[in-house]
C-alpha positions as CSV (number, residue, x, y, z in Angstrom):
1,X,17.9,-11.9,4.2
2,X,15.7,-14.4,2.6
3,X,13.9,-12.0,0.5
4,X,16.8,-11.3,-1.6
5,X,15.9,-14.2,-4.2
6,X,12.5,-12.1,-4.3
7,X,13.9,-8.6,-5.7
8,X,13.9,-7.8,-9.1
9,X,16.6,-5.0,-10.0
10,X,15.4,-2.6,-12.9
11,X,17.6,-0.4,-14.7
12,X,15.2,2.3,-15.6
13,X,11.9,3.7,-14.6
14,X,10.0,2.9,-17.7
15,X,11.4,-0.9,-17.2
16,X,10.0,-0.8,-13.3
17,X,7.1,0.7,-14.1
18,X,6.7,-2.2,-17.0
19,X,7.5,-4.9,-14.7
20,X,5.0,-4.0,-12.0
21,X,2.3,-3.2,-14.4
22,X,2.5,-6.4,-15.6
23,X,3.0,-8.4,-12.2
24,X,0.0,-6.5,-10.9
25,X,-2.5,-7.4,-13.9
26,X,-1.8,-11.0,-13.6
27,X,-2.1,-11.2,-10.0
28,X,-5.4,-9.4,-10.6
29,X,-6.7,-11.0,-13.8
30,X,-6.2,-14.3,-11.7
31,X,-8.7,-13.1,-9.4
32,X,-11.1,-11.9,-11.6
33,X,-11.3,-15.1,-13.1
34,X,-11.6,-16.9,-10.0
35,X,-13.7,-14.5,-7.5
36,X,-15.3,-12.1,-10.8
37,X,-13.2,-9.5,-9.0
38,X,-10.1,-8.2,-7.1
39,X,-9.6,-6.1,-4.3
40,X,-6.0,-4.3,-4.2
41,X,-4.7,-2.0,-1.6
42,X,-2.3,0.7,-2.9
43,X,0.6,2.9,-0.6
44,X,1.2,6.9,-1.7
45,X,4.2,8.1,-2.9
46,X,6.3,8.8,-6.3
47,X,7.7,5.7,-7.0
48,X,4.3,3.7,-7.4
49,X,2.3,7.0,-9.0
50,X,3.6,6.2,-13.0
51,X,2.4,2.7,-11.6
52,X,-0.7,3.3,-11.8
53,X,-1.0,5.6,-14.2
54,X,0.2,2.6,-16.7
55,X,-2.0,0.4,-14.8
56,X,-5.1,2.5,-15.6
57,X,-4.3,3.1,-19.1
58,X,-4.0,-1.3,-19.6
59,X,-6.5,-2.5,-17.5
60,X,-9.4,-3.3,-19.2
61,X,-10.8,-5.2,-16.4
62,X,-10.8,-1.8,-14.3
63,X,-14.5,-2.1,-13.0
64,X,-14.4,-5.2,-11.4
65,X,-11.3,-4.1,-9.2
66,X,-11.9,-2.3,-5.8
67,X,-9.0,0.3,-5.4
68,X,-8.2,1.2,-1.5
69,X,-5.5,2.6,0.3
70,X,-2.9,0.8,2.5
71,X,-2.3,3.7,4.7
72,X,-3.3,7.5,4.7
73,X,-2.6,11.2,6.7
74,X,-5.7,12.5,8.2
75,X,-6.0,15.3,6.2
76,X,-9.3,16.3,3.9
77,X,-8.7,14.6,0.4
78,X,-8.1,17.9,-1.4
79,X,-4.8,18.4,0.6
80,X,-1.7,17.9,-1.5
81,X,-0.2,15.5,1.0
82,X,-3.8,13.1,0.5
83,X,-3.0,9.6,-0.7
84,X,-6.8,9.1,-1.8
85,X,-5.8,12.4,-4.1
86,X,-3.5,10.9,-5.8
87,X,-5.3,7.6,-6.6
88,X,-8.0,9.7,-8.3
89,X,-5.3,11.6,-10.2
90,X,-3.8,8.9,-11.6
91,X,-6.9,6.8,-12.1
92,X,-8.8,9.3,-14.4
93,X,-8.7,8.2,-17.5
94,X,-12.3,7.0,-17.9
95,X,-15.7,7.8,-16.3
96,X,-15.8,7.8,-12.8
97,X,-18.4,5.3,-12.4
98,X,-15.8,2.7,-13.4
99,X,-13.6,3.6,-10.2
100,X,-14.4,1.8,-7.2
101,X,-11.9,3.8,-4.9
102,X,-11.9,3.8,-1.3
103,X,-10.6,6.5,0.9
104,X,-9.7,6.6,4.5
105,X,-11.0,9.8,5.8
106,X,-14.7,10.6,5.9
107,X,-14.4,12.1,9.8
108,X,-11.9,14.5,10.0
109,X,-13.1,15.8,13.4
110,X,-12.7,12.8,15.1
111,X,-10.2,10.2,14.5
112,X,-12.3,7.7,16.5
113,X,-15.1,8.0,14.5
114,X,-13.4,7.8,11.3
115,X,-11.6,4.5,12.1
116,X,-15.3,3.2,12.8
117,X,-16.3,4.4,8.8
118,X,-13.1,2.6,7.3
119,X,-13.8,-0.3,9.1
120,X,-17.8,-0.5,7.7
121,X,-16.1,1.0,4.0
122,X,-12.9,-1.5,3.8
123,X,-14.7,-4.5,4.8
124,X,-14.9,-6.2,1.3
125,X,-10.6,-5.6,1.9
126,X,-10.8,-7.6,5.2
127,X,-13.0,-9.9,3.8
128,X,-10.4,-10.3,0.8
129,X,-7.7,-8.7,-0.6
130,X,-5.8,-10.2,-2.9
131,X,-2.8,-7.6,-3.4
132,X,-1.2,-5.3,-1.2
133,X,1.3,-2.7,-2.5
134,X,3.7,-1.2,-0.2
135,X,6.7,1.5,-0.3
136,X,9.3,2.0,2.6
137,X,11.0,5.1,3.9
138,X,14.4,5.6,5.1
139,X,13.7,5.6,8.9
140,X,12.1,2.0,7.8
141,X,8.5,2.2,8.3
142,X,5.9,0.9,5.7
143,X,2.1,1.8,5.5
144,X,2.2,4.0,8.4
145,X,3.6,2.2,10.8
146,X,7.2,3.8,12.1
147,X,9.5,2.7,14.2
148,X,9.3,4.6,17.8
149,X,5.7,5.2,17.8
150,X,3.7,3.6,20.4
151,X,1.0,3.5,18.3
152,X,2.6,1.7,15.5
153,X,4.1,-0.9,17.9
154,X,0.5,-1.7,18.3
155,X,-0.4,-2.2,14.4
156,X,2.4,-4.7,14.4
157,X,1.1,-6.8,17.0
158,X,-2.8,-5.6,16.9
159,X,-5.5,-8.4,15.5
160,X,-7.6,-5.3,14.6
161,X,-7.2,-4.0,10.8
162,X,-7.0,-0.2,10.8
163,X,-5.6,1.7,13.4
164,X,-4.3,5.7,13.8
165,X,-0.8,6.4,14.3
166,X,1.9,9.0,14.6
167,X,4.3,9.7,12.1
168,X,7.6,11.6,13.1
169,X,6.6,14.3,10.1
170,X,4.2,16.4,8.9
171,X,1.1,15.5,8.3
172,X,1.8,13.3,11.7
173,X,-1.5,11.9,12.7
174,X,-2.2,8.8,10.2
175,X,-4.7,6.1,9.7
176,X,-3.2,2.6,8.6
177,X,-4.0,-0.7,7.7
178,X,-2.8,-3.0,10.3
179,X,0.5,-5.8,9.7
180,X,-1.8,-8.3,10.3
181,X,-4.1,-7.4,7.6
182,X,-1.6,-6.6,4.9
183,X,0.6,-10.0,5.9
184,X,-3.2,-11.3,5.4
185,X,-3.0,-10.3,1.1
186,X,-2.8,-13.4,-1.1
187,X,0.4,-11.4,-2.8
188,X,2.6,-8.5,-1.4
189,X,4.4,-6.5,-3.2
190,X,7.0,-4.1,-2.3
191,X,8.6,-0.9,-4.0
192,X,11.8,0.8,-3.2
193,X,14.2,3.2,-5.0
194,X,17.8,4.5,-4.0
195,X,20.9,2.4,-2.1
196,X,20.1,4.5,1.4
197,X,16.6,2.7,1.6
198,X,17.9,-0.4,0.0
199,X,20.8,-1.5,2.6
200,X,18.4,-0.2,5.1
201,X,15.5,-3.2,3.9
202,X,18.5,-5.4,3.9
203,X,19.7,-5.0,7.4
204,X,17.6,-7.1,9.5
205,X,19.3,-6.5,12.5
206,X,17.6,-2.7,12.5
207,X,14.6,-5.1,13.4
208,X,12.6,-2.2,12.0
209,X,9.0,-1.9,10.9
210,X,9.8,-3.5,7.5
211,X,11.7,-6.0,8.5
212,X,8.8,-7.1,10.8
213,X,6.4,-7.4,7.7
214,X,9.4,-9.5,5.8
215,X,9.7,-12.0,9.0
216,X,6.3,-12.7,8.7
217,X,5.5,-12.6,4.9
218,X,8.8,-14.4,3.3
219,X,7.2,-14.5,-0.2
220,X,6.9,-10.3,-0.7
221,X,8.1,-9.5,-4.0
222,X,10.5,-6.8,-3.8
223,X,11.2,-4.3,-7.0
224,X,14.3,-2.1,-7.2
225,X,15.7,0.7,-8.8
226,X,18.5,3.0,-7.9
């Protein structure tokens, strides 16, 4: 696969969660300088969670970046399984009022409706984003777009930017950014851990969700640890 030139193999989690701290403020400092802010989507998960952590302990540019989510379950933010949860976990180190975080549910009655509100709330991210942070799971899919689900099919081919899909697990019903709108990120970057998901990303023939996002983006930035 041509990505594997891109993949940086760390040896420890401190030294991955260094390496991505730093790649991230650079990327974003860049903007800063050159737009007087940065927009940055961010994925759920354990890996990336000391990520940002670090990332809001060092950033001292923190209110001029405007923090949204890549993909999300539709569940109410205090649920344990909410992505926007976690964001405001790990970026708490400071008055709220220097947070500009964006969540993805603010209809949990009707999916419709809500993908109408992340549209009108993400717009500054369609507009411009200039980083995109995804994870991948072992049956492939990144964001939440899986493999098998009629509905992700359609946010791999879909010129619209957030769509709701269906994941095979609990929570199933998910909101997601769109391929074309993460594939649309001035720098990708994308985090896995473990051999299983590794030989996974590198098997192209699985022609999986992943590897959809790699075909199309040839310059993600792939971090690893085992």
């Amino acid at each position: 696969m041509a990505n594997e030139i891109n993949m940086y193999v760390a040896s420890t989690k401190e030294e991955l969660v260094n390496k991505v701290t730093q790649e991230i403020l650079t990327s974003l400092s860049a903007s800063v300088e050159k737009f007087g802010n940065a927009n940055i989507l961010l994925s759920g998960g354990s890996t990336p969670g000391p990520i940002y952590r670090e990332l809001d302990l060092k950033c001292e540019f923190i209110d001029k970046i405007s923090i949204g989510l890549v993909d999300e379950r539709f569940v109410e933010q205090s649920s344990e399984f909410s992505n926007e949860r976690l964001l405001r976990e790990c970026f708490s180190s400071r008055e709220e009022s220097n947070y500009d975080i964006k969540g993805m549910v603010y209809d949990s009655s009707d999916k419709k409706e809500n993908i109408e509100h992340v549209n009108k709330e993400y717009q500054k991210f369609t507009d411009r984003t200039d980083m995109v942070i995804l994870g991948m799971g072992k049956d492939g899919h990144t964001a939440s777009i899986f493999p098998n689900d009629p509905y992700s099919l359609n946010a791999l081919s879909s010129s619209k930017a957030f769509l709701n899909t269906i994941a095979p697990s609990f929570p199933e019903e998910r909101i997601t950014c769109s391929m074309s709108l993460i594939c649309e990120a001035t720098s990708i970057l994308l985090l896995i851990s473990g051999r299983e998901k590794r030989d996974i990303l590198m098997n192209s023939e699985l022609k999986l969700p992943i590897h959809k996002v790699l075909e199309r983006r040839q310059d993600i930035k792939i971090f690893y640890i085992e």
